[in-house]
C-alpha atoms as an extended CHARMM CRD file, in Angstrom:
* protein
*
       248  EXT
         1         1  UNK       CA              0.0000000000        0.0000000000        0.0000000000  PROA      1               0.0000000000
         2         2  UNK       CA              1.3840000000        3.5110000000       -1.1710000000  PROA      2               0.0000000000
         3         3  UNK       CA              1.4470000000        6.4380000000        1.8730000000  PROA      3               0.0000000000
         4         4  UNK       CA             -0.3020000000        8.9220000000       -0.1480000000  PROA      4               0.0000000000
         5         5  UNK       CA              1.1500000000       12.2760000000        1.7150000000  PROA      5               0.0000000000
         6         6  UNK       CA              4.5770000000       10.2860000000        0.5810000000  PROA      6               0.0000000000
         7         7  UNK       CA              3.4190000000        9.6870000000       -3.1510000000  PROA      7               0.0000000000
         8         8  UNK       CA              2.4160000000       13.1660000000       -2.8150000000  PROA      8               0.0000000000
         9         9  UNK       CA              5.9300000000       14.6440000000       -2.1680000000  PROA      9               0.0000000000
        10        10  UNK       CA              7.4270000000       11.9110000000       -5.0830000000  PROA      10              0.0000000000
        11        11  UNK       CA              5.1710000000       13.2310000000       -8.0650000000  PROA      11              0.0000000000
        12        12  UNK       CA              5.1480000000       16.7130000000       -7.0710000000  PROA      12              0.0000000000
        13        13  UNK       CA              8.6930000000       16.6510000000       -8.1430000000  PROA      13              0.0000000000
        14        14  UNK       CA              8.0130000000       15.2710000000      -11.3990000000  PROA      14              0.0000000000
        15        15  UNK       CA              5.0610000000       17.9530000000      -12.0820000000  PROA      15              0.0000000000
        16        16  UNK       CA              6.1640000000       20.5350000000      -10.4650000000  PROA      16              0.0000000000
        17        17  UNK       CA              9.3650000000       23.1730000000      -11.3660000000  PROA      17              0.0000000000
        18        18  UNK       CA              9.6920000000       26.1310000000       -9.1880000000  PROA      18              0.0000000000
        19        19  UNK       CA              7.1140000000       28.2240000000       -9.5790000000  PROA      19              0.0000000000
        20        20  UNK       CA              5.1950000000       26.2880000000      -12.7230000000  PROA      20              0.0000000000
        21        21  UNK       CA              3.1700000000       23.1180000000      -12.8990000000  PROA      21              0.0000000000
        22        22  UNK       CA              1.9010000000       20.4810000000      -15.1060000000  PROA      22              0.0000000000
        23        23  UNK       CA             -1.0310000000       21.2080000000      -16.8020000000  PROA      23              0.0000000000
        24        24  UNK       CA             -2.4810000000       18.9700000000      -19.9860000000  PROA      24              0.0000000000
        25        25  UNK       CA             -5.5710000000       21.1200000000      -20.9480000000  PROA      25              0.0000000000
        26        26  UNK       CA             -7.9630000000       24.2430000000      -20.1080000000  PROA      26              0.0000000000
        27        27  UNK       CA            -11.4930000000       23.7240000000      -21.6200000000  PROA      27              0.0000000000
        28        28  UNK       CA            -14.9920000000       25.4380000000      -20.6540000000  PROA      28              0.0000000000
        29        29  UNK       CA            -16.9020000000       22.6650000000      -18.8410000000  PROA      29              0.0000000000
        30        30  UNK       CA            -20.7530000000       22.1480000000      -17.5140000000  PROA      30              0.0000000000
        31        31  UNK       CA            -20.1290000000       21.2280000000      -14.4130000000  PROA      31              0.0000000000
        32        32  UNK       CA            -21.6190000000       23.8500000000      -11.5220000000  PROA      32              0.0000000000
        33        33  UNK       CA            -23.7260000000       26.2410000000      -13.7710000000  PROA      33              0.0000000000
        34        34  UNK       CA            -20.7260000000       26.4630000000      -16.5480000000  PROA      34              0.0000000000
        35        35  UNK       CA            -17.1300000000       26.6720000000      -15.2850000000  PROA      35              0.0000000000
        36        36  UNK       CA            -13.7640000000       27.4240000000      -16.6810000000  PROA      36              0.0000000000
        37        37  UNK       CA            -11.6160000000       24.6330000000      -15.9700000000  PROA      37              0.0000000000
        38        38  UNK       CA             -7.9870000000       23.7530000000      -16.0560000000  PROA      38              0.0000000000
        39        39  UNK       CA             -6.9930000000       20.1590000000      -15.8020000000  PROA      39              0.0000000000
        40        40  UNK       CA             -3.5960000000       19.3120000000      -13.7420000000  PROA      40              0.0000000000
        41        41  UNK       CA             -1.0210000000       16.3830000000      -13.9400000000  PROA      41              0.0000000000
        42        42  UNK       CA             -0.4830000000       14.3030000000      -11.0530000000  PROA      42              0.0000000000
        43        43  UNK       CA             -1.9820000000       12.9870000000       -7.6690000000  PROA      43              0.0000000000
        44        44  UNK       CA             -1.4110000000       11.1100000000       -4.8530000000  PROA      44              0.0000000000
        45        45  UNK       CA             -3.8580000000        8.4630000000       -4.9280000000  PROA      45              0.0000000000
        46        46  UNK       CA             -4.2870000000        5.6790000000       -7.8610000000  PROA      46              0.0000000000
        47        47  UNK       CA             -8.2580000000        5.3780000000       -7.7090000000  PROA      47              0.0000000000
        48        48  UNK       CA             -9.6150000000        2.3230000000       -9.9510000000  PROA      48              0.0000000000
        49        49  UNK       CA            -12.5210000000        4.2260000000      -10.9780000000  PROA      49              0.0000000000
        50        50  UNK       CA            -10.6720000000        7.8590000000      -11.9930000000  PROA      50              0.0000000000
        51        51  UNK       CA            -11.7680000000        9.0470000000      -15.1870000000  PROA      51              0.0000000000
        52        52  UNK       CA             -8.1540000000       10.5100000000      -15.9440000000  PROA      52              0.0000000000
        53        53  UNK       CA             -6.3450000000        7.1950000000      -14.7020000000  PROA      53              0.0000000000
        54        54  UNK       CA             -4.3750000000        7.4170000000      -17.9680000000  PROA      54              0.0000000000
        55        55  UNK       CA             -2.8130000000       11.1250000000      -17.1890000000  PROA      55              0.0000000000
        56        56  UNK       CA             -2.8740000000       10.2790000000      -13.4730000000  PROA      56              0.0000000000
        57        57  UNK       CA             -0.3730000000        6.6280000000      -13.9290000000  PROA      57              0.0000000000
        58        58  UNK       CA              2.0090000000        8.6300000000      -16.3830000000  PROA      58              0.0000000000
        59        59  UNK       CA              2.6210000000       12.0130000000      -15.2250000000  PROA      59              0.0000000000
        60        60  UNK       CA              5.9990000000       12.0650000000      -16.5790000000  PROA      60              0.0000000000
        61        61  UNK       CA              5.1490000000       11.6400000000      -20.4880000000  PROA      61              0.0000000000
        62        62  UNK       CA              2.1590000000       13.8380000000      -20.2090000000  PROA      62              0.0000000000
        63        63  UNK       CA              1.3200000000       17.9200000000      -20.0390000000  PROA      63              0.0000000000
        64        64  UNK       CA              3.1820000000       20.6390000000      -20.2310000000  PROA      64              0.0000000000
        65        65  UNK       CA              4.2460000000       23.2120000000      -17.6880000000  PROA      65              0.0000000000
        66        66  UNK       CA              2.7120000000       26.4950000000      -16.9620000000  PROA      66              0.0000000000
        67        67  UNK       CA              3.3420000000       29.5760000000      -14.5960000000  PROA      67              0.0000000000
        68        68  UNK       CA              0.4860000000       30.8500000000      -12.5870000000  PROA      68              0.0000000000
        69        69  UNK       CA              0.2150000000       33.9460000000      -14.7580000000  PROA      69              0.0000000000
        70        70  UNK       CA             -0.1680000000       31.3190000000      -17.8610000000  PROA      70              0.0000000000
        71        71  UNK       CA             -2.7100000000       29.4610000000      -15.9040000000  PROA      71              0.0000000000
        72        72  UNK       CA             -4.8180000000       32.3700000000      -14.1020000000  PROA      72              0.0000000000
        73        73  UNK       CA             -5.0180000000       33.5410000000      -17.9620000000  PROA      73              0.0000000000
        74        74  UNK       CA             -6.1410000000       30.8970000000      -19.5650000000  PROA      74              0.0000000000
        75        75  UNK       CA             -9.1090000000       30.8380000000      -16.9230000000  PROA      75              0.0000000000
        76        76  UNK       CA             -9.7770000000       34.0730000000      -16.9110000000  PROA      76              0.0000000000
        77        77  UNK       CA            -10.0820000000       34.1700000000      -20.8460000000  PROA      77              0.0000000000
        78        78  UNK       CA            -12.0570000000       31.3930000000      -20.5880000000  PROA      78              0.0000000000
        79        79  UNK       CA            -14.0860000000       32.7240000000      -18.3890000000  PROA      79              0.0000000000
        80        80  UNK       CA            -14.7780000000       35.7290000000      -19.9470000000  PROA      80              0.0000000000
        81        81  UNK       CA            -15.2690000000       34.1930000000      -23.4870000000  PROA      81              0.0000000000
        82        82  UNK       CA            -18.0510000000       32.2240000000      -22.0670000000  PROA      82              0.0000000000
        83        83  UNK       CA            -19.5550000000       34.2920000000      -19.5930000000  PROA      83              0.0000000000
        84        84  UNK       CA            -18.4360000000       32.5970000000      -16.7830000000  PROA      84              0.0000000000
        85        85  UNK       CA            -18.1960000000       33.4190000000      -13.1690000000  PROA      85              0.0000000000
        86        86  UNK       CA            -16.2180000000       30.3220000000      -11.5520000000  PROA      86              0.0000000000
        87        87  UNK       CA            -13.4080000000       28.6540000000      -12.6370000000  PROA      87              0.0000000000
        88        88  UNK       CA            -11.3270000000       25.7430000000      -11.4360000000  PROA      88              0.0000000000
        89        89  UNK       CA             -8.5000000000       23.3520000000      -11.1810000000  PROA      89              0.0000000000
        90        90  UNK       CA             -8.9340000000       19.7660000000      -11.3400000000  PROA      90              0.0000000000
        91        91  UNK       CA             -8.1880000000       16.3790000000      -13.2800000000  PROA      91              0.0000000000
        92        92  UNK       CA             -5.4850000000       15.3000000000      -10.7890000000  PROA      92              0.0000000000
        93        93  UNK       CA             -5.0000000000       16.6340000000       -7.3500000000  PROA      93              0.0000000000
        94        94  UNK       CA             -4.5080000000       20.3080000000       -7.5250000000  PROA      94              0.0000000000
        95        95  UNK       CA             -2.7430000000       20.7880000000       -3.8670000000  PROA      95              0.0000000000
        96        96  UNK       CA              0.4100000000       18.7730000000       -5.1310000000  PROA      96              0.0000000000
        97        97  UNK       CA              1.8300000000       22.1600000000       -5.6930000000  PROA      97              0.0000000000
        98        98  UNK       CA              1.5050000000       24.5040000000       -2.8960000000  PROA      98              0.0000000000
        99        99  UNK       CA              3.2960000000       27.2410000000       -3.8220000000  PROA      99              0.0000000000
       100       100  UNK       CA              1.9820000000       27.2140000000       -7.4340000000  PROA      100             0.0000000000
       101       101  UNK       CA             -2.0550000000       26.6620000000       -6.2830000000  PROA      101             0.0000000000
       102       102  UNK       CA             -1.3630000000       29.7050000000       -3.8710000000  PROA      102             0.0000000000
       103       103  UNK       CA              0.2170000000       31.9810000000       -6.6620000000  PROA      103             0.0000000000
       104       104  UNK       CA             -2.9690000000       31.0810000000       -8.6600000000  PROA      104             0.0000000000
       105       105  UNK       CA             -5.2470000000       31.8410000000       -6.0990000000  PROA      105             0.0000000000
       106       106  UNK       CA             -3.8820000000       35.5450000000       -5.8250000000  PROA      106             0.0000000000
       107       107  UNK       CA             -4.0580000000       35.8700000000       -9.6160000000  PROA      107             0.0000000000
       108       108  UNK       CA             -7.7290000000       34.9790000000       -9.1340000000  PROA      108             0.0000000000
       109       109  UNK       CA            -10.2270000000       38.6300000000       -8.9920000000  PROA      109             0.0000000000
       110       110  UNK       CA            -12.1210000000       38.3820000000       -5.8590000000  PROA      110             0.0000000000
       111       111  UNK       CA            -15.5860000000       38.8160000000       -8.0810000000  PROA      111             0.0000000000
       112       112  UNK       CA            -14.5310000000       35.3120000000       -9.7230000000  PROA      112             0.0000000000
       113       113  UNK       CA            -15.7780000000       32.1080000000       -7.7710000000  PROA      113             0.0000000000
       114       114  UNK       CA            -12.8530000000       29.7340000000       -7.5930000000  PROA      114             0.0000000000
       115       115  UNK       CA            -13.7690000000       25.9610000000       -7.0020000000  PROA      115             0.0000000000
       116       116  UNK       CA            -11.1690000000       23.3920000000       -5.2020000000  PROA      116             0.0000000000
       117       117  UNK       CA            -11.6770000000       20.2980000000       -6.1700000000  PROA      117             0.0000000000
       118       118  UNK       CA             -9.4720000000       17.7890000000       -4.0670000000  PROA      118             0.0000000000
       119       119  UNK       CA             -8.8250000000       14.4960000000       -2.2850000000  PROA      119             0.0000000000
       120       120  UNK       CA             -7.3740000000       16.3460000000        0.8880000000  PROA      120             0.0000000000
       121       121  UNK       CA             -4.8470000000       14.3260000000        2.0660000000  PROA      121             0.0000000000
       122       122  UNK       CA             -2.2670000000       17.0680000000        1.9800000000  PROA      122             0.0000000000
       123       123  UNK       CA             -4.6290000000       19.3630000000        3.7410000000  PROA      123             0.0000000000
       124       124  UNK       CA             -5.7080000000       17.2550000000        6.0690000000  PROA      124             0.0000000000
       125       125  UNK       CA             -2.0520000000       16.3860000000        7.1880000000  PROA      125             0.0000000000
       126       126  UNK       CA             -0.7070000000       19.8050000000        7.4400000000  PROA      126             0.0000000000
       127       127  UNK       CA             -3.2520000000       22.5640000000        9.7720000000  PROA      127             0.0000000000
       128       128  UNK       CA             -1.0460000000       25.2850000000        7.5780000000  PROA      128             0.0000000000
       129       129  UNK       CA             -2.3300000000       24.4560000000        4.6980000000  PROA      129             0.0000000000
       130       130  UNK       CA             -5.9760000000       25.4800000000        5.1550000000  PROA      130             0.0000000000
       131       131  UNK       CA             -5.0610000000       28.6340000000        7.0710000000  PROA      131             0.0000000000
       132       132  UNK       CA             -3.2620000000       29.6620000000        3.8770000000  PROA      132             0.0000000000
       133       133  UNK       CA             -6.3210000000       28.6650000000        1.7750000000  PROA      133             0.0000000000
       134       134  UNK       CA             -8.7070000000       31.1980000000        4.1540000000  PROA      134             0.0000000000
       135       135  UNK       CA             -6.8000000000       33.6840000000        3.0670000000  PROA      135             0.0000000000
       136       136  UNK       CA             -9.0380000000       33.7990000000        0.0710000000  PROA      136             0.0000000000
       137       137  UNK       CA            -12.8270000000       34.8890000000        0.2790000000  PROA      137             0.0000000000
       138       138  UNK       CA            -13.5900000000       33.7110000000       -3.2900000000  PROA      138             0.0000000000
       139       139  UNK       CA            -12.3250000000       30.0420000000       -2.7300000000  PROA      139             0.0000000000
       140       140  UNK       CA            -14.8160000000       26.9890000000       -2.4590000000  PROA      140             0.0000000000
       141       141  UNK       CA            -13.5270000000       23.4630000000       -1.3680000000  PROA      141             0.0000000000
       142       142  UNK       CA            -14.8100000000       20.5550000000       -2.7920000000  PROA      142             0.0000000000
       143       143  UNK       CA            -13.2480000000       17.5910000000       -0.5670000000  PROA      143             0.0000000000
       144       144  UNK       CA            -13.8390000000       14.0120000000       -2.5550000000  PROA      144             0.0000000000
       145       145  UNK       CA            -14.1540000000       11.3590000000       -0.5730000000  PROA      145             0.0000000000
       146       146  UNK       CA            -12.7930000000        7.7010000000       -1.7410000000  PROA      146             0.0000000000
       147       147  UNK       CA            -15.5190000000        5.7090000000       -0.3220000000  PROA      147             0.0000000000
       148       148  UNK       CA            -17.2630000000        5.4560000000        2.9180000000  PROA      148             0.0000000000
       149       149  UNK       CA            -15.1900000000        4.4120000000        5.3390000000  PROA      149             0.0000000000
       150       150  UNK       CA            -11.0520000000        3.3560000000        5.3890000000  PROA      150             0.0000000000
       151       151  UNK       CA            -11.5010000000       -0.2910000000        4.4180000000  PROA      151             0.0000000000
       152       152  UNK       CA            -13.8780000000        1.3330000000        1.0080000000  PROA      152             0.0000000000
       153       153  UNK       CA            -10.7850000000        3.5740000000        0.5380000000  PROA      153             0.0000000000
       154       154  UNK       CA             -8.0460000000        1.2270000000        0.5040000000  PROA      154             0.0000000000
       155       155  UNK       CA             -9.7620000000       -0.7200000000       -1.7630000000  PROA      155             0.0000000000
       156       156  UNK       CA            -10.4370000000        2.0050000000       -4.1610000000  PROA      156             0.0000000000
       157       157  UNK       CA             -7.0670000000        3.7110000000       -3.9570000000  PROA      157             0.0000000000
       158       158  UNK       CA             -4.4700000000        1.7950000000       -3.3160000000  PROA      158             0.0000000000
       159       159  UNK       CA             -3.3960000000        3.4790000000       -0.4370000000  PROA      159             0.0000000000
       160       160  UNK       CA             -3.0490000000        3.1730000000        3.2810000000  PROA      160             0.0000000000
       161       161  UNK       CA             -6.1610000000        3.4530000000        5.5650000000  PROA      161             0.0000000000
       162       162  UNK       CA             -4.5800000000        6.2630000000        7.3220000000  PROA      162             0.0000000000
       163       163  UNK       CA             -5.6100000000        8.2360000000        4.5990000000  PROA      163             0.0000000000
       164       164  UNK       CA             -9.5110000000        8.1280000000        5.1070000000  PROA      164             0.0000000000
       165       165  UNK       CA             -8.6330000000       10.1650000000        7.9520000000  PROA      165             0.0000000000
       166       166  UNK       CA             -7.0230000000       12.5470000000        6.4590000000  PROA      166             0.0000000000
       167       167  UNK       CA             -9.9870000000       13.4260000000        4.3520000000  PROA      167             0.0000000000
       168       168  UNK       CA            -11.7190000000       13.4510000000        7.0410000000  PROA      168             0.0000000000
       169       169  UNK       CA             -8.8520000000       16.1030000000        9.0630000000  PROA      169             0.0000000000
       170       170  UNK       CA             -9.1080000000       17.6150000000        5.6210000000  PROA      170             0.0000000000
       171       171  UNK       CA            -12.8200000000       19.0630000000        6.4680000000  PROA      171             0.0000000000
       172       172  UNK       CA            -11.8420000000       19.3140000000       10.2370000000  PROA      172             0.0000000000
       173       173  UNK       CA             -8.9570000000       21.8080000000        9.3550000000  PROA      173             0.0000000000
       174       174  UNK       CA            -10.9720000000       23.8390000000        6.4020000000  PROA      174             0.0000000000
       175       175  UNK       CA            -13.9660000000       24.2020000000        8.9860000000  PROA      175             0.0000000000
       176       176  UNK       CA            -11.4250000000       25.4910000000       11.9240000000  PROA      176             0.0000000000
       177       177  UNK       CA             -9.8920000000       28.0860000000        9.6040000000  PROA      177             0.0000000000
       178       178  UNK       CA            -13.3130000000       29.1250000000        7.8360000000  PROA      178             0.0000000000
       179       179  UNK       CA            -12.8740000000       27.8780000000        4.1400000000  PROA      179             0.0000000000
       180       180  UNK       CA            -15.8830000000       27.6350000000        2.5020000000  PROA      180             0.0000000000
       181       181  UNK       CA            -16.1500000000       23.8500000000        2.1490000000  PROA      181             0.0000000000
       182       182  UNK       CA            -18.2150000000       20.8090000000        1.7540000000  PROA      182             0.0000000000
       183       183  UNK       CA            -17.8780000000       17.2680000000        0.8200000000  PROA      183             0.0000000000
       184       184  UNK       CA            -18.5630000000       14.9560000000       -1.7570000000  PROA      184             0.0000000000
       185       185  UNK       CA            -18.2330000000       10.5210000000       -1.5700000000  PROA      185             0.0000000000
       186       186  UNK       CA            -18.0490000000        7.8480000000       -4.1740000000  PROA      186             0.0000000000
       187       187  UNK       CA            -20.6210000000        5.5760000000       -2.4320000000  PROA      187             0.0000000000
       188       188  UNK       CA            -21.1360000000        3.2430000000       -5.1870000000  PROA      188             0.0000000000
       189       189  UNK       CA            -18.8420000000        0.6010000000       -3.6270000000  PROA      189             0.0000000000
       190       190  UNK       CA            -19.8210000000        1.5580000000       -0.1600000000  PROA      190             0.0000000000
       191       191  UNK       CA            -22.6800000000       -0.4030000000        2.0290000000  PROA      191             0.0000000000
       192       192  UNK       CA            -25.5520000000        1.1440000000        3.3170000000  PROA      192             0.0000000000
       193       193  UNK       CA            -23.9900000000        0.9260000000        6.8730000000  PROA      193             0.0000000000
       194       194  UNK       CA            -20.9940000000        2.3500000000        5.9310000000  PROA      194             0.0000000000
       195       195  UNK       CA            -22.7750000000        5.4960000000        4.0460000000  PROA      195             0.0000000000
       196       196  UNK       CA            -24.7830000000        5.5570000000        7.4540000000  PROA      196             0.0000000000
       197       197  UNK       CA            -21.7940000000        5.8690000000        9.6780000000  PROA      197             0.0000000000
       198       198  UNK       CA            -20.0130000000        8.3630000000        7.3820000000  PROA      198             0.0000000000
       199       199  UNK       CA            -23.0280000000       10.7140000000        7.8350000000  PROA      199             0.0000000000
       200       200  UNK       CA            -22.9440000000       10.2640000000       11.4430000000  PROA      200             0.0000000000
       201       201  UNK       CA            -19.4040000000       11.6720000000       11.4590000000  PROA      201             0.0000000000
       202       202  UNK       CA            -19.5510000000       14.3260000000        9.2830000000  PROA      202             0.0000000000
       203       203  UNK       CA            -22.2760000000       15.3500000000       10.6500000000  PROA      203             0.0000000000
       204       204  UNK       CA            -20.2130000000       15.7120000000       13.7020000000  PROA      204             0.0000000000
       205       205  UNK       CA            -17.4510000000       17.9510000000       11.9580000000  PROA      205             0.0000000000
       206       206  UNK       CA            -20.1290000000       20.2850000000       10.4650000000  PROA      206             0.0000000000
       207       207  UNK       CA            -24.6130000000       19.5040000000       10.8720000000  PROA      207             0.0000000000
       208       208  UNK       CA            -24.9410000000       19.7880000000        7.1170000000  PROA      208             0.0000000000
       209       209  UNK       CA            -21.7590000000       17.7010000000        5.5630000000  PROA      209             0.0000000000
       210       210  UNK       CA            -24.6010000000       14.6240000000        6.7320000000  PROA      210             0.0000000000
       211       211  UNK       CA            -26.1900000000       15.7350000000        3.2830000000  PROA      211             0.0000000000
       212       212  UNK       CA            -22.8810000000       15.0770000000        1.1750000000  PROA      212             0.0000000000
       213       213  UNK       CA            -22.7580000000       15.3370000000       -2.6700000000  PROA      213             0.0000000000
       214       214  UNK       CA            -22.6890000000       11.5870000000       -3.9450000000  PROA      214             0.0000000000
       215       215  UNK       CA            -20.0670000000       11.5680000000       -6.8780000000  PROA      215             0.0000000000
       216       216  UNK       CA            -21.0290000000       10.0140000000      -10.2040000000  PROA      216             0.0000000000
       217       217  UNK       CA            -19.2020000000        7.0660000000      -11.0280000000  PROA      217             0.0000000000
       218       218  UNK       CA            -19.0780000000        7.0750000000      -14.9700000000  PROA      218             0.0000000000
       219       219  UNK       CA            -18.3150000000        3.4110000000      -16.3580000000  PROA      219             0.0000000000
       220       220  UNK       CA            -15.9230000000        4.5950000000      -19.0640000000  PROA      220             0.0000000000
       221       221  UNK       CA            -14.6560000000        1.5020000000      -21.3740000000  PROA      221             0.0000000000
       222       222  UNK       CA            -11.4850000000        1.7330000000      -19.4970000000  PROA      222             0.0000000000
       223       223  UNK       CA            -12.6920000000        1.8180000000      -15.8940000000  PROA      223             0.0000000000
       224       224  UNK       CA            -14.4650000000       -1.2350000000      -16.4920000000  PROA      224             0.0000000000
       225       225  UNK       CA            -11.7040000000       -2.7410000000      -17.6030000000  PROA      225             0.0000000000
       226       226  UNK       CA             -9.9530000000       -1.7840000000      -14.1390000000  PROA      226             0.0000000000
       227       227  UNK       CA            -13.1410000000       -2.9870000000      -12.6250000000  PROA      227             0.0000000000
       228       228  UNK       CA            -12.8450000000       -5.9910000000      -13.9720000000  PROA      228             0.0000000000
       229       229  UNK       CA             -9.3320000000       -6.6710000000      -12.4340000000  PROA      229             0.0000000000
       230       230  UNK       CA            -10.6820000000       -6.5540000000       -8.6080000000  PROA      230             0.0000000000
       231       231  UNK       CA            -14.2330000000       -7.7260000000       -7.1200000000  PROA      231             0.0000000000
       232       232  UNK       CA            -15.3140000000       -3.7570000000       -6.9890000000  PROA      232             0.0000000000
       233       233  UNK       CA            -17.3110000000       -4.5940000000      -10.2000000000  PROA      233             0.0000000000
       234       234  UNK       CA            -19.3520000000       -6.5940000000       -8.0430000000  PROA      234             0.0000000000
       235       235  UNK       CA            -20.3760000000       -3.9310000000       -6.0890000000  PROA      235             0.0000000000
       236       236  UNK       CA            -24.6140000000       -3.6780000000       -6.0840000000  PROA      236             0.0000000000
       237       237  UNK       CA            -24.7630000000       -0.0750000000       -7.0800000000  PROA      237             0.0000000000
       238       238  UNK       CA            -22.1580000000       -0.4350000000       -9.6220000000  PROA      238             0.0000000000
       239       239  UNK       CA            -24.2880000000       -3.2970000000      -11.2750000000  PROA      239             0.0000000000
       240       240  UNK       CA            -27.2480000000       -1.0340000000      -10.9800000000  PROA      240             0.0000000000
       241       241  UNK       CA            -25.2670000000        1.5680000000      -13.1560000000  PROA      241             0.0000000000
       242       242  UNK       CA            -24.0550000000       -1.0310000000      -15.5010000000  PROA      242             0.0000000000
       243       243  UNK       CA            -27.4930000000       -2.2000000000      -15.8860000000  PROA      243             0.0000000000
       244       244  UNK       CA            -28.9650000000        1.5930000000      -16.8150000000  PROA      244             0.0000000000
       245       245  UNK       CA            -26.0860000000        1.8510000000      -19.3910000000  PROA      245             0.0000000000
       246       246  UNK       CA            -27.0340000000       -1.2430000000      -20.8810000000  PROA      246             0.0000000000
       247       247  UNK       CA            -30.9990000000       -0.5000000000      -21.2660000000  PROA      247             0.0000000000
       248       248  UNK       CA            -29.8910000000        2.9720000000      -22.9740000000  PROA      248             0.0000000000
């Protein structure tokens, strides 16, 4: 089993360089109303069901690297192409680079709605982290959750059960220093018992975390593939979503 805050420290040297970091696309996107988006290389976790597991397992031979002036442009332009009022980082783990994320941030207007969307591990292991992120009234925190419990995200990552917990120090930190914040789970390889005691507990960090955002697992040829390779594809409410994309 990988130590994630560990894997952490060993790709963010290969996708980060001083100031700049990996980057392998910005694109307008949907998600949250319409949002400008720019997707970063490398994380610290290997989940089976990631929808970017082939930038995420090479992050070497992929992207290019950008300054934060390059990237808070390309957002902003974006942004104001499409009439936009958020933008984002995401595709890998966006806190792999502090000092980059940070520059970013402060490149950011305040008027501009910028959403965090991360697995925080390096959050929750280092307090300093989220006092730095509070330092920015525009800043949303999307925590994603790797199942329901430690055992769900062991299975689903690779990594030690150790790092549940720092998810869960992850919300516990952002709450103490007053980030916006909220979280989100992959429950579809979580029991109902397990989604039930993950309420309870968030619930004690913050009343309405209980009402989490479930993620969307989406069966992409791929992913089933990595399914296939482990008993996760047994799962009930991953055979319920295999069964909807069948009847369509």
């Amino acid at each position: 089993m990988e130590d994630p805050v560990e894997l952490a420290e060993k790709v963010g040297k290969v996708v980060g360089s001083g100031e700049k970091r990996k980057y392998y696309r910005f694109r307008p996107a949907p998600f949250y109303g319409g949002i400008a988006t720019a997707d970063c290389v490398g994380c610290c976790l290997r989940c089976i069901f990631c929808w970017s597991w082939h930038i995420m397992v090479q992050p070497e031979k992929v992207g290019r690297f950008y300054s934060p002036e390059e990237v808070a442009r390309n957002l902003l332009s974006i942004s104001r192409k499409k009439g936009f009022h958020q933008v984002r980082i995401s595709g890998n783990e966006p806190t792999l680079h502090r000092l980059h994320l940070l520059k970013v941030l402060q490149l950011i207007p305040k008027e501009i709605h910028f959403i965090l969307e991360t697995n925080g591990i390096l959050i929750g292991s280092d307090p300093s982290y989220a006092k730095e992120l509070s330092k920015f009234p525009n800043l949303y925190v999307r925590v994603s959750f790797k199942g329901a419990c430690s055992e769900d995200f062991t299975r689903l990552t690779g990594a030690n059960p150790e790092g549940f917990g720092l998810q869960l120090k992850a919300l516990e930190n952002l709450v103490g220093e007053g980030v916006d914040s909220f979280p989100a789970v992959m429950t579809n390889f979580s029991s109902e018992e397990g989604i039930k005691k993950l309420r309870q507990r968030l619930k004690e960090i913050r009343l309405d975390f209980a009402d989490f955002e479930e993620e969307e697992l989406i069966l992409y040829p791929f992913i089933e593939e990595n399914l296939k390779k482990t008993s996760l594809l047994k799962a009930p409410m991953v055979n319920d979503q295999l069964s909807l994309m069948t009847d369509h």
